[in-house]
N, C-alpha and C positions, 0 to 999 in steps of 0.2 A: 670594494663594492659594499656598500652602505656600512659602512667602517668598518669594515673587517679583509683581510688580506685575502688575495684572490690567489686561486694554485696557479702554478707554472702550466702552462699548454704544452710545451717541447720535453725534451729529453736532451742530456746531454750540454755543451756550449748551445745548443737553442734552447736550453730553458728558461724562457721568458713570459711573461703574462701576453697573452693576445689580449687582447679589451675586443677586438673584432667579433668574438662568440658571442657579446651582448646585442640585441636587437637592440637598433637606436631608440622604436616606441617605448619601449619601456622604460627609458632613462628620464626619468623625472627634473634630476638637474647635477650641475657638476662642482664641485669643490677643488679648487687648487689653492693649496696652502703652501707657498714657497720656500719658508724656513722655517725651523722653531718644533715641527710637527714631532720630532720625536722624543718627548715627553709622551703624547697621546699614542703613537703607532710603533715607537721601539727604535732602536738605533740604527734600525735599516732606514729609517725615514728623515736622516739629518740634513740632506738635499731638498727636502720635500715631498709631498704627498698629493693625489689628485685621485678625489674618493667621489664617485659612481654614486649618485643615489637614488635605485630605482621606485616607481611605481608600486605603493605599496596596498590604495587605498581608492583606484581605478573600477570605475564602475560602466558598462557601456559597453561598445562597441567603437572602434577607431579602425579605417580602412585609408592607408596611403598606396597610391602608384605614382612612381616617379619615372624619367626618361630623357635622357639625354646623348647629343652626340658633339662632336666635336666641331671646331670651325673647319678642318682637313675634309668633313664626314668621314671618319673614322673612329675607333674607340666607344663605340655608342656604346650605353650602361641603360640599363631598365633594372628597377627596383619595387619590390611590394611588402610592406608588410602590415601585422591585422595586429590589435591588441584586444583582448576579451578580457572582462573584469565583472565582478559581482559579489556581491557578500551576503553572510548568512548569518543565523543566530553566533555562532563561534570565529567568525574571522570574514576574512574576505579572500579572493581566489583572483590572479590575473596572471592571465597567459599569453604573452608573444612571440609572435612569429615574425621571420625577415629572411626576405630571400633577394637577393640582387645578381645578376649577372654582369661583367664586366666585359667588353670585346677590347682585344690587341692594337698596341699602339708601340711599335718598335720607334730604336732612335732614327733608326733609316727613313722614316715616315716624312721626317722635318729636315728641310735643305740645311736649318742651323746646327743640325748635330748629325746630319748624312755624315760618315767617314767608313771608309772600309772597313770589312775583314781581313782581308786579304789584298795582296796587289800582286801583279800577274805584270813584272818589269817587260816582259820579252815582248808582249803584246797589248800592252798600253792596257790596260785594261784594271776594275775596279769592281769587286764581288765580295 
């Protein structure tokens, strides 16, 4: 995030970067650098790099609501989020918000990937 390495989210075998903590408003724009990056980022970066770069200089007010659902009608997602920005004699301030909710969509949902838990031989049956 804006060239500099982001901490682990997890503990443990899940310690990995989430990028999901960043509000999407705030992300100004995004950098993927394929190969070659570590000269610049260090030898963890020799696969490549993809650097975040937010919102530094956001002045205003920005309001999204977003909504969606699926062609099943299932799975509907509703999303909001605000950005607030302003500057002063010594810098400038911008603060985002993001809140989304996701609704359930099992594989059972879709005829092309229904397949049991369990099968129930004695009485024909599929659960």
């Amino acid at each position: 995030v804006n060239g500099r390495r982001m901490i682990n989210s997890g503990t443990g075998a899940a310690s990995t970067v989430d990028i999901n903590t960043i509000p999407v408003s705030m992300i100004k724009q995004v950098e993927v650098l394929k190969d070659g990056a570590s000269a610049v980022y260090g030898t963890d970066a020799v696969a490549g790099v993809v650097n975040i770069i937010l919102k530094d200089d956001f002045e205003g007010l920005d309001m999204n609501l977003n909504g969606a659902i699926t062609g099943e009608g299932d799975a509907d997602e509703t999303s909001f989020d605000i950005t607030m920005g302003s500057s002063f004699d010594r810098g400038n301030v911008v603060i985002g918000l993001q809140y989304t909710d996701r609704g359930d969509a099992s594989q059972a949902d879709r005829d092309f990937s229904d397949c049991p838990i369990e099968e129930d031989y004695d009485n024909g049956s599929f659960y």
